[in-house]
Backbone and ligand atoms as CSV (ligand in chain L), in Angstrom:
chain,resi,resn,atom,element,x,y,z
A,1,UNK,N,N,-11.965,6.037,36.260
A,1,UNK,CA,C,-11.892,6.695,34.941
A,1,UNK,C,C,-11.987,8.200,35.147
A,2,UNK,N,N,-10.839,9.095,35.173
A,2,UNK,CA,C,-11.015,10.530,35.328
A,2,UNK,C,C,-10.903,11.034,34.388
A,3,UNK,N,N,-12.150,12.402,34.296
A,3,UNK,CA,C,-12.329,13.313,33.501
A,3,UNK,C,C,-11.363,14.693,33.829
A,4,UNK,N,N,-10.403,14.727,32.406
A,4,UNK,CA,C,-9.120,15.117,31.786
A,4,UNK,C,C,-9.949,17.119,31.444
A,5,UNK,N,N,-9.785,18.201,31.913
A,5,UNK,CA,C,-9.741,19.293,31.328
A,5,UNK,C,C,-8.767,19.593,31.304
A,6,UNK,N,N,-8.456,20.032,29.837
A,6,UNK,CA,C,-6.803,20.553,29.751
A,6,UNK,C,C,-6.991,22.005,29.100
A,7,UNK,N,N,-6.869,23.139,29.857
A,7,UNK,CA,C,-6.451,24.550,28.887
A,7,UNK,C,C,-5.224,24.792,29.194
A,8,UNK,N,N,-4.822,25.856,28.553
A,8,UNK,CA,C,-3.832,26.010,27.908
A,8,UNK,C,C,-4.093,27.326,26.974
A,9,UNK,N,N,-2.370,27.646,27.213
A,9,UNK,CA,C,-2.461,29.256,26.413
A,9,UNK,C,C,-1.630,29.337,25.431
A,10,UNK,N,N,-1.787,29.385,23.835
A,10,UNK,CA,C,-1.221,29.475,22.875
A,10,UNK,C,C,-1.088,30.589,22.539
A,11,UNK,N,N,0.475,31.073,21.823
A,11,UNK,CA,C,0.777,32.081,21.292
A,11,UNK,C,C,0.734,31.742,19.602
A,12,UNK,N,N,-0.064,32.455,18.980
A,12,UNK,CA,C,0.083,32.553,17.330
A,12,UNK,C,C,0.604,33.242,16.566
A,13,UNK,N,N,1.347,33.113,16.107
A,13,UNK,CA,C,1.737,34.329,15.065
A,13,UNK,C,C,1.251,34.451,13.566
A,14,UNK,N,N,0.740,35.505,13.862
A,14,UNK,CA,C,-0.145,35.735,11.880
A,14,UNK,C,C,0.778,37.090,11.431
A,15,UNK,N,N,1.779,36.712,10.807
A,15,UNK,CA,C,2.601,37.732,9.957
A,15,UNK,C,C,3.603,38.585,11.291
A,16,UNK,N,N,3.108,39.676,11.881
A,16,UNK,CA,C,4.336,40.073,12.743
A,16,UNK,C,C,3.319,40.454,13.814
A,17,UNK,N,N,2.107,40.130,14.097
A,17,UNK,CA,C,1.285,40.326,14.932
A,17,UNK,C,C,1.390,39.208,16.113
A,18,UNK,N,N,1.312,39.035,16.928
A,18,UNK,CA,C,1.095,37.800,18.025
A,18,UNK,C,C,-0.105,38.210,18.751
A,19,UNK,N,N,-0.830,36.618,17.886
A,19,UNK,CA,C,-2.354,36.878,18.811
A,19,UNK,C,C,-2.045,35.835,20.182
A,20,UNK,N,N,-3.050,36.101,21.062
A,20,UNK,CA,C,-3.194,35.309,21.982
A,20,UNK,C,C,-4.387,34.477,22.089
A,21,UNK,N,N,-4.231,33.339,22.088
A,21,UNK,CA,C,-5.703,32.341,21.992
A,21,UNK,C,C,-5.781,31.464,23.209
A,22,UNK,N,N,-7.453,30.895,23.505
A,22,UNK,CA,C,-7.393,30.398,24.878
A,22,UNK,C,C,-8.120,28.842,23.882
A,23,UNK,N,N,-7.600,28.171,22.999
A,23,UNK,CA,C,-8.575,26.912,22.830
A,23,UNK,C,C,-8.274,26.461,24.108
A,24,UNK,N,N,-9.094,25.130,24.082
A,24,UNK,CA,C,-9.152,24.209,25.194
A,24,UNK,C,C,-9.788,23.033,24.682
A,25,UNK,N,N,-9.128,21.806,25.185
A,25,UNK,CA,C,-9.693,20.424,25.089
A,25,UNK,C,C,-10.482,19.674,26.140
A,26,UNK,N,N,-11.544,19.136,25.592
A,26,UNK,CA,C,-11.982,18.311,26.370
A,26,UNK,C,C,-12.180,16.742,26.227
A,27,UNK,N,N,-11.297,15.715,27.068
A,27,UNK,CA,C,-11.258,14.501,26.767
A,27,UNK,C,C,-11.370,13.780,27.856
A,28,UNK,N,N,-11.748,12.162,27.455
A,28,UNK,CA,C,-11.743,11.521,28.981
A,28,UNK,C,C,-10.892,10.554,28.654
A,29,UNK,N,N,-10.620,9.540,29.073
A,29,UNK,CA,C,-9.321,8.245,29.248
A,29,UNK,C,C,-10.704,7.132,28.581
A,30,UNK,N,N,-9.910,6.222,27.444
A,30,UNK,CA,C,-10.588,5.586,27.280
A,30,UNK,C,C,-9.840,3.594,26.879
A,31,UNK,N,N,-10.543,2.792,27.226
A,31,UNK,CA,C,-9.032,1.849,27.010
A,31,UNK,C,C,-9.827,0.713,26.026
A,32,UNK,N,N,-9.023,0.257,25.342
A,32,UNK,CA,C,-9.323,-0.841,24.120
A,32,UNK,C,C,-9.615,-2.519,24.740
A,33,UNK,N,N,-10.967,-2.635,24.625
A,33,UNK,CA,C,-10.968,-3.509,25.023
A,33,UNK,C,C,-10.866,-5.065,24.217
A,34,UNK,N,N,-11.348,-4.837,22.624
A,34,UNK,CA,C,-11.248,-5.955,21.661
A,34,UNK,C,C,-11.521,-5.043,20.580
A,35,UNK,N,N,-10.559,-6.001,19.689
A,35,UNK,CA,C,-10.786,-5.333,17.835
A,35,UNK,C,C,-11.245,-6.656,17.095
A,36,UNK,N,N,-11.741,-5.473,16.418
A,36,UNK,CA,C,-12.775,-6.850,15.302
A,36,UNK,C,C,-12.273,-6.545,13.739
A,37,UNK,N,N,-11.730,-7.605,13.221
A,37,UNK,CA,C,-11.179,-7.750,12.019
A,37,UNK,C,C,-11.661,-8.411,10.837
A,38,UNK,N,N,-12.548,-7.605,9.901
A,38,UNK,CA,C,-12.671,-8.757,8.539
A,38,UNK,C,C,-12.923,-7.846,7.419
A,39,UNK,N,N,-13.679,-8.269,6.834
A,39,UNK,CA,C,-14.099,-7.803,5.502
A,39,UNK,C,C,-15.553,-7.494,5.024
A,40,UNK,N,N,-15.693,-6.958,4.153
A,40,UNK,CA,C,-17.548,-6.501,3.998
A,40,UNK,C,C,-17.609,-7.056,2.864
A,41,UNK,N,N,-18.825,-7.373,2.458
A,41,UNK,CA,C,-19.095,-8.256,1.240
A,41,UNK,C,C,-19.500,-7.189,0.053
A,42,UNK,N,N,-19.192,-7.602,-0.900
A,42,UNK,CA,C,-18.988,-6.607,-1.927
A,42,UNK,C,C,-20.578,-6.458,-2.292
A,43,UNK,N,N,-20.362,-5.398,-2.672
A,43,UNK,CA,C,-21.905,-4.546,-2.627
A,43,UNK,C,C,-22.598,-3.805,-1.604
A,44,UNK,N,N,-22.015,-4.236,-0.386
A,44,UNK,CA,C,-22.766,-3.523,0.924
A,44,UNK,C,C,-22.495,-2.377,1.031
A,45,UNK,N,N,-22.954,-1.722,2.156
A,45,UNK,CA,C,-23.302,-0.518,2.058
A,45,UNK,C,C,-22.161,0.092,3.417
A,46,UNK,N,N,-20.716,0.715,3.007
A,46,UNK,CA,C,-20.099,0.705,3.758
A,46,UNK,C,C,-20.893,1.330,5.253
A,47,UNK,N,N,-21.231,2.346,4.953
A,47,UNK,CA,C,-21.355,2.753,6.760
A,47,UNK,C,C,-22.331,2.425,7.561
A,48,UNK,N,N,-23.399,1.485,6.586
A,48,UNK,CA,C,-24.345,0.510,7.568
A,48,UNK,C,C,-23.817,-0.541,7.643
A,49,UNK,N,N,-22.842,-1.339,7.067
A,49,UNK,CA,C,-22.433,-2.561,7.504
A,49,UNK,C,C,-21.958,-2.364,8.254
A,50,UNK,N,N,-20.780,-1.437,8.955
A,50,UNK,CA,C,-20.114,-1.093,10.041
A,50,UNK,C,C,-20.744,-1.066,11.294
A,51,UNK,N,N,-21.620,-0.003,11.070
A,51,UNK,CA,C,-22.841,0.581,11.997
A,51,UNK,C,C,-23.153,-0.978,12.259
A,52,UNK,N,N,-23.896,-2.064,11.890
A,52,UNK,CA,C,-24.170,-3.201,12.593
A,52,UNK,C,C,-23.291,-3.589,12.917
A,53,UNK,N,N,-22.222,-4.120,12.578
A,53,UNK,CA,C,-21.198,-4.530,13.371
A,53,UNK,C,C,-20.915,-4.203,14.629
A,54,UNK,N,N,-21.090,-2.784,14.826
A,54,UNK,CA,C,-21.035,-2.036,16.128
A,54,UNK,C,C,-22.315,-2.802,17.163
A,55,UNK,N,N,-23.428,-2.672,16.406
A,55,UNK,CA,C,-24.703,-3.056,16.720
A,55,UNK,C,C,-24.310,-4.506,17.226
A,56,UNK,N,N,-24.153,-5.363,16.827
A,56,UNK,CA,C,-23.868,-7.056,16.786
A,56,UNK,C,C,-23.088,-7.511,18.348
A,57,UNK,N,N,-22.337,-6.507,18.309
A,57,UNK,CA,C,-20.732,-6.771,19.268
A,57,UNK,C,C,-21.107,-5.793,20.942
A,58,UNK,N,N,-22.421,-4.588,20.280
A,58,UNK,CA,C,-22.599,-3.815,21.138
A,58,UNK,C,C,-21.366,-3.095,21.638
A,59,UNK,N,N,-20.720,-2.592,20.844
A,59,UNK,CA,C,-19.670,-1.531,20.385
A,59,UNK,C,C,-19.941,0.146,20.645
A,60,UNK,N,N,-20.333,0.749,21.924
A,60,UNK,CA,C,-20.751,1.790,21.782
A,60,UNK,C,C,-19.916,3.023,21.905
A,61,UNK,N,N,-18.588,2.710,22.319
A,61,UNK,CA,C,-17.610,3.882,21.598
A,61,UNK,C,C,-16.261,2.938,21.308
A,62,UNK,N,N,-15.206,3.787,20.355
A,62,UNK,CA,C,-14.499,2.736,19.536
A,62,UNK,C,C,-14.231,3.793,18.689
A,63,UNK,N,N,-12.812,3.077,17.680
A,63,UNK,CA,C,-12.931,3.916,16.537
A,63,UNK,C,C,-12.401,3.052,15.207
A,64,UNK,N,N,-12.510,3.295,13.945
A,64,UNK,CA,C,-12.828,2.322,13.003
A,64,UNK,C,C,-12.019,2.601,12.039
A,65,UNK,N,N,-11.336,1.959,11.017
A,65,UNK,CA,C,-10.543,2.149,10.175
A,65,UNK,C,C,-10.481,1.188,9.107
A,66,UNK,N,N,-10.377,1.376,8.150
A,66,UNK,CA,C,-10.748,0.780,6.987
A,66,UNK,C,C,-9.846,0.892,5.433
A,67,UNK,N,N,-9.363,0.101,4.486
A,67,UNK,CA,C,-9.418,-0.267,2.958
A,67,UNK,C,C,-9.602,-0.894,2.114
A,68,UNK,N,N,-9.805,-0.463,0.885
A,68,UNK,CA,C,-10.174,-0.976,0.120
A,68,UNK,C,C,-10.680,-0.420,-1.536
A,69,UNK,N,N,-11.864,-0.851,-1.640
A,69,UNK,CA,C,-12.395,0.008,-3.137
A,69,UNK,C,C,-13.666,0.080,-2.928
A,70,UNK,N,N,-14.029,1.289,-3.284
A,70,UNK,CA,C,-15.772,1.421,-3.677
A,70,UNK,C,C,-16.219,1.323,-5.239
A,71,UNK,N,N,-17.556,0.811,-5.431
A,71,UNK,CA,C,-18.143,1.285,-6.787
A,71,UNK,C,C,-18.317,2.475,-6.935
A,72,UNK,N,N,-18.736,3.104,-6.033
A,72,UNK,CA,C,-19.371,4.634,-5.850
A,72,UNK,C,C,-19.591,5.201,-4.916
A,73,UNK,N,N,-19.492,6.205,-4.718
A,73,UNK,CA,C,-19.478,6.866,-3.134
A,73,UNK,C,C,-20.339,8.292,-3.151
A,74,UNK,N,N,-20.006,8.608,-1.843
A,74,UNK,CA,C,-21.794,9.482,-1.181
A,74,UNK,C,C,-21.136,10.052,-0.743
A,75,UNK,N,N,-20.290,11.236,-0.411
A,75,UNK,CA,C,-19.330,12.305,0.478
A,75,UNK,C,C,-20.447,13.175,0.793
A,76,UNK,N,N,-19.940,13.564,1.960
A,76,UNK,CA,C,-20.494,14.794,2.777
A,76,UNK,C,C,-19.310,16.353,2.997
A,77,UNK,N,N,-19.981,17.748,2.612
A,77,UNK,CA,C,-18.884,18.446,3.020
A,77,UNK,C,C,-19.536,19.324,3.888
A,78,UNK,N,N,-19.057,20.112,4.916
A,78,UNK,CA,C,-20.099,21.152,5.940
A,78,UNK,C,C,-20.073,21.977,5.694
A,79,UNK,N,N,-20.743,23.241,5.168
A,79,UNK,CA,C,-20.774,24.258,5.053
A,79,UNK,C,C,-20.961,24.744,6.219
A,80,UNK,N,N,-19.806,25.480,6.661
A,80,UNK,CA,C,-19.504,26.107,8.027
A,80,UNK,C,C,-20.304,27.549,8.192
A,81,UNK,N,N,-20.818,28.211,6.848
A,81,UNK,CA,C,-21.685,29.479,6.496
A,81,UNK,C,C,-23.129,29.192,6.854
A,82,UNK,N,N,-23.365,28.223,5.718
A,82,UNK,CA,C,-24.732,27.703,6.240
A,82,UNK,C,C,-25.110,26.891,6.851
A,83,UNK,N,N,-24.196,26.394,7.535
A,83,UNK,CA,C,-24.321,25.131,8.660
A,83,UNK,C,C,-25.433,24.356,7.936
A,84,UNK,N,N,-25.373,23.980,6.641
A,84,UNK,CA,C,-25.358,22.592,6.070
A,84,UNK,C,C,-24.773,21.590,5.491
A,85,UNK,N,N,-24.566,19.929,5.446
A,85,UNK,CA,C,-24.456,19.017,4.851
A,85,UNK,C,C,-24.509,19.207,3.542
A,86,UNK,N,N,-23.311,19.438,2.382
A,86,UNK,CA,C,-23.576,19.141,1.179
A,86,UNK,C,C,-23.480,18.082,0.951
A,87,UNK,N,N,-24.234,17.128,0.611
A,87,UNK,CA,C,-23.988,15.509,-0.099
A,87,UNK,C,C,-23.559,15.514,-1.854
A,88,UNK,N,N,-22.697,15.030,-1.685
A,88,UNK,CA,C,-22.424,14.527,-3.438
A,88,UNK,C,C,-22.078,13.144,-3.747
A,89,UNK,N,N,-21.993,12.636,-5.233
A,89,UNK,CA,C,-22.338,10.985,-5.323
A,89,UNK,C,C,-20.932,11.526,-6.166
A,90,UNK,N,N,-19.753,10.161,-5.849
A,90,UNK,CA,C,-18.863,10.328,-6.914
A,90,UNK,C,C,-19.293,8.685,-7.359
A,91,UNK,N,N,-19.876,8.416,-8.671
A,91,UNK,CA,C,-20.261,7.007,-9.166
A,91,UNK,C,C,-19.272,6.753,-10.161
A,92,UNK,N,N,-18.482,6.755,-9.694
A,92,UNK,CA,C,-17.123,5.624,-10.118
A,92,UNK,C,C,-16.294,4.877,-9.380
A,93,UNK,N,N,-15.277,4.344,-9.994
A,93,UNK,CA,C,-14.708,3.408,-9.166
A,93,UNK,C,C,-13.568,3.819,-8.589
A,94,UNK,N,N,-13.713,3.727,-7.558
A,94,UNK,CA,C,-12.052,3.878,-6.423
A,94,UNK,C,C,-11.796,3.388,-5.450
A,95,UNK,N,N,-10.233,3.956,-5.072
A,95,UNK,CA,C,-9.741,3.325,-3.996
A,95,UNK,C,C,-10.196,3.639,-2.748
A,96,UNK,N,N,-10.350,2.663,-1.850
A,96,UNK,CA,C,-10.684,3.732,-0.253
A,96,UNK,C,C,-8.684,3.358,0.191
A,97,UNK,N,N,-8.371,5.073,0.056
A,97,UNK,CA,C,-6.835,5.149,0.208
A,97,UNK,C,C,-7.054,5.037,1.886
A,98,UNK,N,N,-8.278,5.596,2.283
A,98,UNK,CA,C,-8.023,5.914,3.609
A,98,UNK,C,C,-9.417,6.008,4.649
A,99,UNK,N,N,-9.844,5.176,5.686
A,99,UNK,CA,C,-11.459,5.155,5.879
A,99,UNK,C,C,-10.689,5.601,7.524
A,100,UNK,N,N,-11.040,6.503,7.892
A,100,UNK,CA,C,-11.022,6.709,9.406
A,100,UNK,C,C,-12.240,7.087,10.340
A,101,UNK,N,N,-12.685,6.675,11.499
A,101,UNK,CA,C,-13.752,7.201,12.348
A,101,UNK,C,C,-13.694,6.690,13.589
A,102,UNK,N,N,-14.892,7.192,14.254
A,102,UNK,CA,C,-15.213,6.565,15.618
A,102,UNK,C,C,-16.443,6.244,15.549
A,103,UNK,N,N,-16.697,5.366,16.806
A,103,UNK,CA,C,-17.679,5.223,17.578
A,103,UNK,C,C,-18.355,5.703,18.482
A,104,UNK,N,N,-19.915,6.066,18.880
A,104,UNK,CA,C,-20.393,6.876,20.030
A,104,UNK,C,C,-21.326,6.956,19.969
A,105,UNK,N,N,-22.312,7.357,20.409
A,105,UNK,CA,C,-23.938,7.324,20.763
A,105,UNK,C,C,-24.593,8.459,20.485
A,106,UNK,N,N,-25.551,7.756,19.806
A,106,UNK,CA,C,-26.677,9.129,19.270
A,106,UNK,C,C,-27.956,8.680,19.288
A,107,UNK,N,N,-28.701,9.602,20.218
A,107,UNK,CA,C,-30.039,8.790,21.099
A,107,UNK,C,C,-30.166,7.582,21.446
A,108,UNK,N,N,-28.792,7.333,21.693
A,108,UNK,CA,C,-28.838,5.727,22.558
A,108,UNK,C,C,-28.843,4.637,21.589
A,109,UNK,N,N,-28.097,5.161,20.899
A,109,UNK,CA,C,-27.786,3.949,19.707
A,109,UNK,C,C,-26.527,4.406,19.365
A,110,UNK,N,N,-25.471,2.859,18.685
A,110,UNK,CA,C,-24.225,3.241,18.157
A,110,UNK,C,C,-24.251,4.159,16.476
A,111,UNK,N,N,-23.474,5.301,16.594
A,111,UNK,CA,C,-22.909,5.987,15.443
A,111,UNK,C,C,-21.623,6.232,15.152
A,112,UNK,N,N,-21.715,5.491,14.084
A,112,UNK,CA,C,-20.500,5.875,13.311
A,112,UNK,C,C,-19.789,7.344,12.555
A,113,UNK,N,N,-19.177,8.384,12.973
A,113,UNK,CA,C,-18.578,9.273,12.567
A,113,UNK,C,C,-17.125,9.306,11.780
A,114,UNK,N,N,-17.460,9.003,10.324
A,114,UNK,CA,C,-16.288,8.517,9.490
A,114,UNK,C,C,-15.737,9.686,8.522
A,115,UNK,N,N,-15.025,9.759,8.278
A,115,UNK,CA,C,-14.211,10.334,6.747
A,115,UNK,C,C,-13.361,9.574,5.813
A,116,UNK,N,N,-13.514,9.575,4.593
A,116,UNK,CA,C,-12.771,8.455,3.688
A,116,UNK,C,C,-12.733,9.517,2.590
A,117,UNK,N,N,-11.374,8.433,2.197
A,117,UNK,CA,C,-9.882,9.522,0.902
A,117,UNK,C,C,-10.195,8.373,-0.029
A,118,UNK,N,N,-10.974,8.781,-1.163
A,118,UNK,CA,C,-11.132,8.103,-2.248
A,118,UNK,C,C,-9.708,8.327,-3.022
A,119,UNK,N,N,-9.493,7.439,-4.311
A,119,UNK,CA,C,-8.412,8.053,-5.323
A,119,UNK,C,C,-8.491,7.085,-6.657
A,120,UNK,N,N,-8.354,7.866,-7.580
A,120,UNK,CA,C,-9.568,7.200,-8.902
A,120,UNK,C,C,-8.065,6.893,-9.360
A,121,UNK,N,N,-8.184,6.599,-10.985
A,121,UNK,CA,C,-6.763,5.619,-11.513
A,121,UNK,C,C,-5.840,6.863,-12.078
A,122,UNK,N,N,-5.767,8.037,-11.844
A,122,UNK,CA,C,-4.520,8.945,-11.355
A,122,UNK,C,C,-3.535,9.094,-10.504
A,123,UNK,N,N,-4.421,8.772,-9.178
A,123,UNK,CA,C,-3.916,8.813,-8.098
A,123,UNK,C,C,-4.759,9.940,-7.558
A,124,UNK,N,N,-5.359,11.084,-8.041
A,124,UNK,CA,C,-5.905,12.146,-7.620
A,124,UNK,C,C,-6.814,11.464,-6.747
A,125,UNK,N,N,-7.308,12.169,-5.545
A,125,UNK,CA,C,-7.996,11.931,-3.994
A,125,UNK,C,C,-9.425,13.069,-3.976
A,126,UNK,N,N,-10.304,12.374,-3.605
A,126,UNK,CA,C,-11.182,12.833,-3.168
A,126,UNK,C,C,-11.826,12.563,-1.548
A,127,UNK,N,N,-12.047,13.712,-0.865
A,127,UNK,CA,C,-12.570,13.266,0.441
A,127,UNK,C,C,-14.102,14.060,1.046
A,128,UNK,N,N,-13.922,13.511,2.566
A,128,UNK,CA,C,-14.710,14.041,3.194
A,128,UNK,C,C,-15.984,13.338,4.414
A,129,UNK,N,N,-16.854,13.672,4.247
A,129,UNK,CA,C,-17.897,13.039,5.398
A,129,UNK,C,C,-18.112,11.862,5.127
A,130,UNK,N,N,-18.047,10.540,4.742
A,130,UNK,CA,C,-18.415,9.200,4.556
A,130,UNK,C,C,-20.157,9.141,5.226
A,131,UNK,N,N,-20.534,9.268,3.730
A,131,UNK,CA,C,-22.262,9.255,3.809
A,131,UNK,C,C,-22.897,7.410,3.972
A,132,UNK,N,N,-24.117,7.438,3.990
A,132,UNK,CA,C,-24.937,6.023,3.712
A,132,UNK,C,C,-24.947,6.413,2.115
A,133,UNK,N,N,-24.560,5.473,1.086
A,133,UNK,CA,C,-24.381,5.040,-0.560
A,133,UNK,C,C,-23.494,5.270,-0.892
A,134,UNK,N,N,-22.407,4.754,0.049
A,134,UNK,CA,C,-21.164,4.244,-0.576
A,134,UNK,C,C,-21.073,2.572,-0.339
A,135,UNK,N,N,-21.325,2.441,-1.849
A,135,UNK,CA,C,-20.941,0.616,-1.973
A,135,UNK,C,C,-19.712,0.484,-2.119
A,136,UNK,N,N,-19.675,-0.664,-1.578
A,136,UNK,CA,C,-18.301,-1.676,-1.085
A,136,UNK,C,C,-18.088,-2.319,-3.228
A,137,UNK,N,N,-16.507,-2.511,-3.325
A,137,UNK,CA,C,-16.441,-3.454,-4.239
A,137,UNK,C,C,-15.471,-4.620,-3.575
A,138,UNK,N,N,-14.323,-4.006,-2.750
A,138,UNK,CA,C,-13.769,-4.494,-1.295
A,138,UNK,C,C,-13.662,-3.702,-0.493
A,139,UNK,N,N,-13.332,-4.882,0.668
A,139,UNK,CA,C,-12.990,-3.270,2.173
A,139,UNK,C,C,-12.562,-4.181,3.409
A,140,UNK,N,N,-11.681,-3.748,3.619
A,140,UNK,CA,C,-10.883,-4.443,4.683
A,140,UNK,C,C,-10.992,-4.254,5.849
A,141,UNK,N,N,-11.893,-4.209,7.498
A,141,UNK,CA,C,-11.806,-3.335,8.007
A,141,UNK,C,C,-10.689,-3.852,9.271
A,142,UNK,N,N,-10.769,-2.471,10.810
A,142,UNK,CA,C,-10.527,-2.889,11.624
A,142,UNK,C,C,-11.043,-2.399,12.490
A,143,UNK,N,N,-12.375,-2.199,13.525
A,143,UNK,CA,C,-13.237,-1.795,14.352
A,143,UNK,C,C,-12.779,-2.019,15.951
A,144,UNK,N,N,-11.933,-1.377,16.724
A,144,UNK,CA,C,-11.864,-1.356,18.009
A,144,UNK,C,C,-12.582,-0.740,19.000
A,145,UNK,N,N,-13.460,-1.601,19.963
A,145,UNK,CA,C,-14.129,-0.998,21.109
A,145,UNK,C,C,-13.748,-0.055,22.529
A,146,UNK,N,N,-13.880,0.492,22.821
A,146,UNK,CA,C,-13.274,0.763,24.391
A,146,UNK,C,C,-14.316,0.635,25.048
A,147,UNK,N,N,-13.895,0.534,26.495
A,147,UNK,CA,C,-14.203,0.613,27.828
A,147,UNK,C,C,-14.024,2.145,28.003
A,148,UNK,N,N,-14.973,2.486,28.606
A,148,UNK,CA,C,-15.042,4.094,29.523
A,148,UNK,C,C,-16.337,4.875,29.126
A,149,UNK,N,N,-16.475,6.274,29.315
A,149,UNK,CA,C,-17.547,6.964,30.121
A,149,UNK,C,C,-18.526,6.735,28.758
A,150,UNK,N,N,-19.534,7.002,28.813
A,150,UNK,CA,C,-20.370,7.070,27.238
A,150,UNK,C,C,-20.446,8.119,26.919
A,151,UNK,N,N,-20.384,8.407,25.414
A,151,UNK,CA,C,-19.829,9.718,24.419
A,151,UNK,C,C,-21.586,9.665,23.911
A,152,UNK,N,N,-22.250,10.784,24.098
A,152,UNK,CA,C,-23.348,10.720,23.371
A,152,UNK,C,C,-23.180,12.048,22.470
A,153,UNK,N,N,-23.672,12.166,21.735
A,153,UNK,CA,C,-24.240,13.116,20.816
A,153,UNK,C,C,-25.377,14.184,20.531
A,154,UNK,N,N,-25.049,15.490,20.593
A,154,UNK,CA,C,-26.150,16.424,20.612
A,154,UNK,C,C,-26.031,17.306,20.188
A,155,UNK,N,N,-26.673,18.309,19.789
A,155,UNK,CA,C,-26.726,19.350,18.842
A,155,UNK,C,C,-25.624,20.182,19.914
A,156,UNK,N,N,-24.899,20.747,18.962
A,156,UNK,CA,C,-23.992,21.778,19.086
A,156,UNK,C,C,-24.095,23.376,19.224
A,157,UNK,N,N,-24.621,23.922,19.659
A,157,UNK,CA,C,-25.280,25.627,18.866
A,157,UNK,C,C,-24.613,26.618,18.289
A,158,UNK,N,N,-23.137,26.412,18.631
A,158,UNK,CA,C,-21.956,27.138,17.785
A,158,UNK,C,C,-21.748,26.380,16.208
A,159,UNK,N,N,-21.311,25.236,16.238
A,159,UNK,CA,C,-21.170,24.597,15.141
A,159,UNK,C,C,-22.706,24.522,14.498
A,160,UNK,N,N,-23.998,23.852,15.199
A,160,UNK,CA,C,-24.867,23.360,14.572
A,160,UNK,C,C,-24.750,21.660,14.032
A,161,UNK,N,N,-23.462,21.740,14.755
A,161,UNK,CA,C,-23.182,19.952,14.339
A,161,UNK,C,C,-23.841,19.276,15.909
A,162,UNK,N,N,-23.858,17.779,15.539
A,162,UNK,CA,C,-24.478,16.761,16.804
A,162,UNK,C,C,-22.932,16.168,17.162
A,163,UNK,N,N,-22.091,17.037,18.306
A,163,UNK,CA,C,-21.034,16.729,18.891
A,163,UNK,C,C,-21.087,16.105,19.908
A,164,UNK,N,N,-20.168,15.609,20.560
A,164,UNK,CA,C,-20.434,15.618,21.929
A,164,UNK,C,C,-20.275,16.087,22.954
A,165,UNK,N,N,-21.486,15.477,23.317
A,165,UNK,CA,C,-21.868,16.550,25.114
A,165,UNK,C,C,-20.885,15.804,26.020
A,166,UNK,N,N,-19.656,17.188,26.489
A,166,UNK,CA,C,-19.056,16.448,27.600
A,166,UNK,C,C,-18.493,17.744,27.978
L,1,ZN,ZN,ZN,-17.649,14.445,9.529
């Protein structure tokens, strides 16, 4: 299993200026070893039912995908200023248009890192951090594990987020 550094030199253009930027990625190879397919029982609590599931199967990196409907939901947004978590409750009913995340370790336990695209009976969308108190009314999921290095989680000091250390 080899560890992948990839930089790379991007040219940007902002109006007639060309900046020069050095991002860089860091990733490792990771391979699918089984997916787990069903449904959550209405009322549960989407991102702890998941979270056990992970728990159950011993699922410790993976990534997760999901639809369906909530009663009500718990979004998270980051304030990148104050490097805090805003939580808000949207308590109505919608669609989950769209549940995406992964799997990975945080103090040696599985965590789930999700975002979900609500959309009420407009069609208009709401998103963001997929908190704990978002109830299920349905939810369809599909949870795949991999094989490879372990992804743990730790405070960040640029962001202030718990990324991972790699
Ligand atoms: Zn997030």
């Amino acid at each position: 299993m080899g560890e992948k550094l990839a930089v790379y030199e991007k040219l940007v253009s902002r109006g007639r200026k060309t900046i020069r930027t050095n991002p860089m990625a860091v990733y490792k190879e990771v391979k699918p070893v089984a997916t787990f397919m069903g449904k959550l029982k209405h009322g549960a609590d989407i991102l702890e039912e998941l979270t056990k599931v992970c728990v159950e199967n011993n699922v410790k990196l993976g990534k997760v995908e999901a639809i369906g409907a909530v009663k009500k939901a718990r979004i998270g947004y980051y304030d990148q200023n104050t490097k805090t978590y805003n939580f808000f409750e949207l308590d109505r009913h919608l669609e989950i248009t769209n549940l995406v995340g992964n799997v990975s370790l945080k103090d040696g336990e599985p965590i789930i890192h999700a975002h979900i695209t609500l959309s009420d009976e407009k069609g208009n969308a709401f998103g963001g951090h997929l908190a704990a108190g978002t109830e299920v009314f349905a939810c369809e999921f599909c949870l795949t594990s991999f094989e490879g290095p372990e992804f743990n989680r730790g405070l960040d000091e640029q962001t202030r987020l718990p990324l991972w250390k790699m």
